[in-house]
C-alpha positions in Angstrom: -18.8 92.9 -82.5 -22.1 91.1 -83.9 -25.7 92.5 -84.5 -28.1 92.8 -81.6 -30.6 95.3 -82.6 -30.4 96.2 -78.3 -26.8 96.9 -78.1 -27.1 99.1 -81.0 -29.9 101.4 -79.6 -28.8 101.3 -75.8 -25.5 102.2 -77.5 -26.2 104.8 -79.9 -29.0 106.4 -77.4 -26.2 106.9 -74.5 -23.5 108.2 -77.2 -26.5 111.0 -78.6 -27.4 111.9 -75.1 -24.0 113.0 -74.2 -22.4 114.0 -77.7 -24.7 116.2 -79.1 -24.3 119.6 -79.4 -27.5 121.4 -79.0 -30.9 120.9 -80.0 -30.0 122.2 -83.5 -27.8 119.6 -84.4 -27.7 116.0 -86.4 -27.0 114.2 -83.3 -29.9 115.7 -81.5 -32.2 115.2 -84.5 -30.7 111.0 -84.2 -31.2 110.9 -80.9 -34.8 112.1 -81.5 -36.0 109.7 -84.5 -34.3 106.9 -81.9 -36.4 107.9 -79.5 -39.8 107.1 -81.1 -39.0 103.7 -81.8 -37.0 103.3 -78.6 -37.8 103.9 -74.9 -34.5 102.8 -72.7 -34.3 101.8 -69.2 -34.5 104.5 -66.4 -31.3 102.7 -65.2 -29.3 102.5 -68.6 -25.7 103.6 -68.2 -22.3 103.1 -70.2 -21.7 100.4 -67.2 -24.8 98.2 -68.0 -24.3 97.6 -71.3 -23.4 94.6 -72.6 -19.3 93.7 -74.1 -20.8 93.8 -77.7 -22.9 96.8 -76.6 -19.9 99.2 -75.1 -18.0 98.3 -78.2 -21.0 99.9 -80.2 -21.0 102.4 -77.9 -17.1 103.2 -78.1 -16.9 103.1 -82.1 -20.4 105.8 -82.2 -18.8 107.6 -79.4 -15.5 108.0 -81.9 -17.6 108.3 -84.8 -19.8 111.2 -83.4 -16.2 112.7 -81.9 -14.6 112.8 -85.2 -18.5 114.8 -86.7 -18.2 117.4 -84.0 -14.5 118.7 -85.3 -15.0 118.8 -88.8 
């Protein structure tokens, strides 16, 4: 994994969108603030992301699981 500013908020934008719990919560707040600085691609999916990016994705997608059941 190496730092590309891209991968990280393709990444993190699909792991929000389908992790959060509600409009109430952290995650929806994250995905919000991303959303101001960020617009992704109408055709962004978990399948067009780069190697470096779905490992991103993987580790927020853990790292948001692991929030949720606390």
């Amino acid at each position: 994994m190496y730092f590309d500013r891209f991968d990280i908020c393709e990444a993190w934008y699909l792991a929000l969108s389908e992790e959060h719990s509600g409009q109430w919560s952290e995650a929806y707040a994250r995905l919000s603030r991303l959303t101001g600085y960020f617009n992704p691609s109408p055709v962004l999916s978990v399948d067009s992301l780069t190697e470096n990016g779905r490992v991103i994705y993987d580790n927020a997608i853990a790292a948001l699981t692991s929030q949720s059941q606390q």
